[in-house]
N, C-alpha and C positions, 0 to 999 in steps of 0.2 A: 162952480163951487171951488172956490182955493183953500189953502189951509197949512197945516204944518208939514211938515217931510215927516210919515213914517218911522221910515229907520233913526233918525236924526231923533224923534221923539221917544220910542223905545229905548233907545241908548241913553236922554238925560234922564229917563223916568227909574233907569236901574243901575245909574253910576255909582258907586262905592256902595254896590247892594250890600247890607250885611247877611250874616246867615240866619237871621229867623223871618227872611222873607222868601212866603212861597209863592211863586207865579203858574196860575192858568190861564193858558190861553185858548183861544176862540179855535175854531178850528178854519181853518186857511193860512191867510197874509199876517196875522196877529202871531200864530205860531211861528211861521217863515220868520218873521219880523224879533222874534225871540231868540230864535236859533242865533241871525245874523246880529246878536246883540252877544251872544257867546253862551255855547249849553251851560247847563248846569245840573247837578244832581235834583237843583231842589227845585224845577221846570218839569211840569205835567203837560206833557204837551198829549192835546187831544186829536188823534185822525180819525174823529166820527162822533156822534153825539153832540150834534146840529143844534145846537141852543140849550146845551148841556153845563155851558162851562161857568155860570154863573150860581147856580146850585152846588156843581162840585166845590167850588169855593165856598159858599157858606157851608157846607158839610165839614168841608176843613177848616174853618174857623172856631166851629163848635167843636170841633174833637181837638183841636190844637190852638186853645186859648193863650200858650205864650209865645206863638208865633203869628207875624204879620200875613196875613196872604192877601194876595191882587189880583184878580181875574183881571185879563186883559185882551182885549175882544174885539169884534166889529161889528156894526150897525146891520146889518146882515144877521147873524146869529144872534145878537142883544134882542131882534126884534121876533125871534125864533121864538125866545125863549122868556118872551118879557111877561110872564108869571111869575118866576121868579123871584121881581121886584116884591112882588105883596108878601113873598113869603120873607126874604131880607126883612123889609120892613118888620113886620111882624117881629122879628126875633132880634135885632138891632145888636146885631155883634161889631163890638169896636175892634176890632181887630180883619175886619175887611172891606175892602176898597175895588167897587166895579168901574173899569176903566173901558169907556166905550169908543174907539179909534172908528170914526165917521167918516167916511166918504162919500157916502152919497150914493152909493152903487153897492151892486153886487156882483164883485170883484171874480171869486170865482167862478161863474157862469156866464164872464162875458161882459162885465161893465153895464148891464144892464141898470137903469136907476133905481136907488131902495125907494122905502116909503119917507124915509126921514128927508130926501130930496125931492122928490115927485109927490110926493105925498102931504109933505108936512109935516110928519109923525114927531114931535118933541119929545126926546127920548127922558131930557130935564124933567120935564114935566109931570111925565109919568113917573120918574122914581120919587120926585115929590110927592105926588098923588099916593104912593105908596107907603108914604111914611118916613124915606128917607129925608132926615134935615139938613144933612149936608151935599150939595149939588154944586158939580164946580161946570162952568162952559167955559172951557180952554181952547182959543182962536190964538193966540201968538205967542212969544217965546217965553216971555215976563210972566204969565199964568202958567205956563209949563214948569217951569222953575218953581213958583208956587207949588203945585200938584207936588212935583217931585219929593219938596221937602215935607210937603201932609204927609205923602206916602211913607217917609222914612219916620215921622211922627204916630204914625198909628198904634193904635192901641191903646193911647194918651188922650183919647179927645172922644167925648159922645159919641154913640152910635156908629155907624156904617158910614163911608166915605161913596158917592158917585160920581164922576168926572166924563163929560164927553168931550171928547179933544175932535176937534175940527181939522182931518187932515186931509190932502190932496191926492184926486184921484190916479195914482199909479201903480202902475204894473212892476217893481223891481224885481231881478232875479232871484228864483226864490233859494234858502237857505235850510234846508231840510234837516231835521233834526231825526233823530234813531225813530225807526216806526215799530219796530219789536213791541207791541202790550207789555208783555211780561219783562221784560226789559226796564220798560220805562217806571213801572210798577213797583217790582223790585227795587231799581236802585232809588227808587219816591220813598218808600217805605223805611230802606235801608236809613234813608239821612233823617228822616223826623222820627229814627228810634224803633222801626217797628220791626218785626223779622218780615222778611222775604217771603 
């Protein structure tokens, strides 16, 4: 299974991010992979909460309708957490976008193969099946660039946005972002307005 570089993809998907975009990520490589794209206040990065990260996102979508937010994840955790999808579906907020970074494995425990490799499991599918209408399969640079500019377009367009990018199984060193909770919390809260 080949695909796009990671880091390489995190970096076009949040280049001249502006500020009403919020990013959660998966918990592992998608996080790493955030960090090494460069912190930011308005980065919720998750260390637990295994198939959490796609709910936390539409929770923030619904309470913070004039900001963009993009869970950004891995096939690993997407597949943790893939009830989620029915509930998206269901509630169809434009204003967020599940970005599923596929490898084929389960990166933190070893490389072991996921389901969406070994398995089959079409993650497309299922957010179809879910209600979501818009479904992107991002396999090379020219649909990344695509992705990118939906993502900066959100909020603009129907519904909820889902993208599965086809990336390649590697291990980079990882880029650790603050693990502090109340840290991360705090200064979350502090940039979308809220107290501490």
């Amino acid at each position: 299974m080949s695909g796009l570089e990671r880091r390489a993809a995190m970096a076009t998907l949040l280049a001249d991010r502006k500020d009403d975009l919020l990013v959660v990520p998966g918990l592992g490589s998608t996080c790493w992979d955030l960090a090494a794209a460069g912190d930011n206040d308005r980065n919720f990065y998750l260390w637990g909460a295994m198939g959490g990260a796609a709910m936390i996102g539409l929770g923030l979508a619904l309470a913070q309708p004039d900001k963009r937010v993009a869970v950004i994840t891995g096939d690993g955790e997407m597949l943790m957490g893939m009830g989620s999808l029915a509930t998206i579906g269901i509630q169809q907020p434009v204003n967020l976008a599940v970005i599923v970074f596929d490898n084929g494995v389960y990166g933190e425990t070893g490389m072991q193969p996921s389901h969406t490799h070994q398995g089959g499991v079409d993650l497309l599918g299922v957010a179809r099946g879910c209600g979501i209408a818009t479904c992107l399969d991002v396999r090379e640079e020219t649909a990344l660039t695509d992705l990118a500019g939906r993502l900066k377009a959100l909020n603009g367009s129907p519904g909820p946005l889902f993208a599965r990018l086809l990336i390649e199984a590697s291990d980079p060193p990882r880029v650790l972002p603050e693990r502090d909770g109340r840290v991360l919390k705090s200064r979350f809260r502090a940039v979308i307005g809220l107290k501490a």
